[in-house]
C-alpha positions, 0 to 999 in steps of 0.5 A: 777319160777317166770314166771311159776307163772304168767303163772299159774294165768290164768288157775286158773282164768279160773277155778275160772270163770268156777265155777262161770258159773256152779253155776250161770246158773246151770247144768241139766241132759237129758234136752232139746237137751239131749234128743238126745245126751243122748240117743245116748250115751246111745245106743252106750254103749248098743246097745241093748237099743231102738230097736224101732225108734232110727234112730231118734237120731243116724242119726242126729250123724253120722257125729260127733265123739262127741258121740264116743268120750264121750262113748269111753271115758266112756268105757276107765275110767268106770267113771258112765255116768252121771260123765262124762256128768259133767266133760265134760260140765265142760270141755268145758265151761273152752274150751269157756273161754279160748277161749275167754281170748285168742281172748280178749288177741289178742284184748286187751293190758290191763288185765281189759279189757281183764277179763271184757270180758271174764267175761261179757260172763260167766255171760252170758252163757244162753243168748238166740242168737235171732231167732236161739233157742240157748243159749250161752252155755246150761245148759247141755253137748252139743257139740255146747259148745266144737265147740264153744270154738274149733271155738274161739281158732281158731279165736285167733290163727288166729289173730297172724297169726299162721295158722296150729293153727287156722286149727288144731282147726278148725278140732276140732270143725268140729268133734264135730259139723259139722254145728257150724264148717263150720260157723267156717270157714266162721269167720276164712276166713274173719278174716284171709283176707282182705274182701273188696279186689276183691280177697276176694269179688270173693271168697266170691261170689264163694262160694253162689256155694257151696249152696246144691242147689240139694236139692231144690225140693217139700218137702212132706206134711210131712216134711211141717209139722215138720218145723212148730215146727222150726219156727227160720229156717226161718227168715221171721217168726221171731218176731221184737224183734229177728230181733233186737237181729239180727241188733243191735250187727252188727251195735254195732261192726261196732261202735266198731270198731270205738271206736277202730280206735280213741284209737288205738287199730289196732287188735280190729278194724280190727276184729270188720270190719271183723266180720261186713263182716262176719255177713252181707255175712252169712245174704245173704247166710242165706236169699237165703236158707229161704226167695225164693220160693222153697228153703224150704229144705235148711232151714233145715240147719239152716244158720241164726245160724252164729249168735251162734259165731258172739254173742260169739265175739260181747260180748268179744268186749263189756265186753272189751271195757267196762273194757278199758274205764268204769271199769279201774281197779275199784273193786267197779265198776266190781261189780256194773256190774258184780253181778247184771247181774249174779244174774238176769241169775241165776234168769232167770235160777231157773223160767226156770226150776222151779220144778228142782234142779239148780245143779243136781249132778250125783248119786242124785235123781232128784226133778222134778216129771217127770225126776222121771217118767222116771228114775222109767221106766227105772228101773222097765220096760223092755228093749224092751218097747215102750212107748207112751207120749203126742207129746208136752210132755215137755212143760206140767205142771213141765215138765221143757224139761225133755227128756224121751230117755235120763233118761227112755233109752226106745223106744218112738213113735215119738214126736214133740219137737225134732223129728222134727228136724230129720225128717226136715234134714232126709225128709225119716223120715218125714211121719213115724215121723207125722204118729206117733205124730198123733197117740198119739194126746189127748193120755190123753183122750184115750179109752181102743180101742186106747190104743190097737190100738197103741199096735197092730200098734206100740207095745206100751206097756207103756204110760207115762201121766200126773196124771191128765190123767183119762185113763183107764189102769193099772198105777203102778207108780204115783206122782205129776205130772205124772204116768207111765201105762202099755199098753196090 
């Protein structure tokens, strides 16, 4: 019974620190990437939504069974949608945390340093991984989270050397998040070898062959243009600052691993060796996709996002050896660490999204005014509506990266905050997605001429503006911020 109890205690921490992430960095619903994934599920369980440009948000997830899964799961208990969307984004920040205290149990014989780990990491799950334009772990469902913790519960199996384990885990986040996963395999691959043997070295050359180099060509004038909205694609690009973010946690690793040869510590220093090996091999790959003329496609692979997973291990070490070597065991001492930092994330949180509730529970309205916009569209608006919206629209004034999809479930003409991002991956994409962004340009300003040519053109029936916009078409629904007009 006994060692029941101990067992126990863990997952109860792991729990605990669960809450604790969610009340510190918060919880949104249909925000930034949401955007994409919302509306996908939002298809899935009702295909007759978005007959116009959904191609936009189901290509991109084709190749994962993250959106399957969530609708099915949703179709299976009847539980609401916005339900779901919670327990699985609680659900996979505890898959992260666990993640993280089994790599930091392979790493560290002491229970400090070990929770010190896992503890720095869920103080700082929205810390933004420099030049990739991702955090940690969103504020919001994504299934980069759930491959994250599949990838670290990977990483530890490898450790111990149980290999169907650590493969097993591997699939699992290969089906949530394809991309994330192959940088997944890379780790396990380094991790799991000796990475300066000939063996390893011809291995690793080998497989700068498995570069997508059909893919080289001349990408339109188009496709030249959505990657303007993807500056982090290319490291060149990159402010000092970024190239910081990138440098330093490699050469701090490397020390790390010192630290851990003078203590003692084989599995630490192994790992921290092993992550510099990975770091600077996915660096090469990531240069020859981005830096040469001529290999502007591949970039839209995104390589430099090995980082997401590198910073994951890199604090896990960090928050470790701190607890080994400057906590010991103190209460007074994880505090002095340990509150400040999460209540600086939490202030971080609440400026980032200043006109919205920290916590948004399912089946309360929302207080922002334009999450309120879209929800009124898609209540008292028609199902085949199409509506048009500034290109920028979520960086207006109290917008907070409110997607419009994901809360109006409606057809919108082509953006320029996440359409990008189908339209670089899929370049068929690219000139119906410019075509329709410049359509919409100074949609504020529109006459009643061009609110008819994009009725004629697009079908445009509704707009959704700011309320500031003096436009000259009937708007039955306004607040503070926005107001939603109907086109004809």
């Amino acid at each position: 019974m006994r060692k029941c109890e101990l067992a126990l205690c863990p997952v109860c921490i792991l729990l605990l620190l669960t809450v604790a992430a969610v009340l510190i960095h918060g919880y949104h619903i249909g925000i930034e990437d949401q955007d994409v994934y919302l509306a996908a599920v939002n298809k899935s369980l009702h295909p007759e939504l978005y007959p116009v440009n959904s191609v936009f948000f189901t290509e991109q997830m084709k190749s994962s069974l993250f959106i399957s899964g969530l609708a099915g799961s949703i179709r299976l208990t009847g539980m609401p949608v916005p339900w779901a969307l919670l327990l699985w984004h609680v659900g996979a920040i505890f898959l992260v945390l666990l993640g993280c205290w089994k790599v930091a149990s392979a790493c560290f014989e002491s229970e400090t340093a070990r929770w010190s780990g896992v503890a720095l990491v869920t103080v700082l799950l929205t810390l933004p991984i420099a030049g990739t334009a991702l955090f940690l772990v969103d504020s919001y469902l994504h299934p980069r989270a759930l491959a994250a913790g599949a990838i670290l519960l990977a990483l530890a199996a490898c450790l111990k050397k149980a290999w169907l384990h650590s493969a097993a885990w591997l699939m699992v986040a290969g089906l949530m998040h394809p991309l994330m996963a192959l940088f997944g395999v890379s780790l396990i691959v380094f991790a799991g070898t000796e990475p300066w043997s000939k063996w390893n070295a011809g291995k690793t050359a080998s497989a700068l062959i498995l570069l997508p180099l059909g893919l080289l060509g001349h990408p339109s004038a188009a496709w030249r243009e959505a990657t303007l909205a993807r500056r982090y694609y290319f490291p060149l690009q990159w402010t000092w600052y970024e190239w910081l973010g990138l440098v330093a946690p490699v050469l701090l690793v490397w020390w790390f691993g010192r630290i851990a040869r003078q203590h003692q510590m084989p599995v630490l220093e192994r790992l921290a060796h092993r992550l510099v090996g990975f770091a600077v091999f996915q660096f090469v790959v990531g240069a020859l996709m981005t830096m040469p003329p001529g290999t502007e496609r591949l970039a839209a692979f995104q390589p430099m996002r090995w980082l997401h997973i590198f910073y994951f291990v890199f604090l896990l070490m960090a928050g470790g050896l701190m607890g080994e070597f400057l906590l010991r065991g103190k209460a007074w001492r994880l505090l002095v660490l340990f509150v400040p930092l999460a209540g600086t994330m939490f202030a971080v949180q609440r400026d980032s999204f200043q006109y919205s509730d920290h916590i948004e529970w399912p089946g309360r309205s929302p207080k922002n005014p334009w999450a309120q916009a879209f929800l009124w569209s898609d209540a008292y608006t028609p199902q085949d509506a199409v509506f048009a919206i500034d290109p920028n629209y979520m960086g207006l004034h109290a917008e907070d990266n409110y997607g419009m999809r994901a809360l109006a479930r409606r057809s919108l003409l082509a953006e320029n905050q996440k359409d990008p991002g189908a339209a670089t991956v899929f370049p068929n994409l690219a000139p119906q997605w410019l075509e329709q962004v410049q359509a919409q340009k100074g949609i504020e300003r529109f006459s009643a001429a061009q609110f008819h040519q994009l009725h004629a053109r697009y079908g445009v029936s509704w707009a959704v503006l700011p309320v500031t916009a003096a436009v000259p078409l009937e708007c039955p629904y306004r607040n503070e911020a926005a107001q939603v007009c109907r086109v004809e």
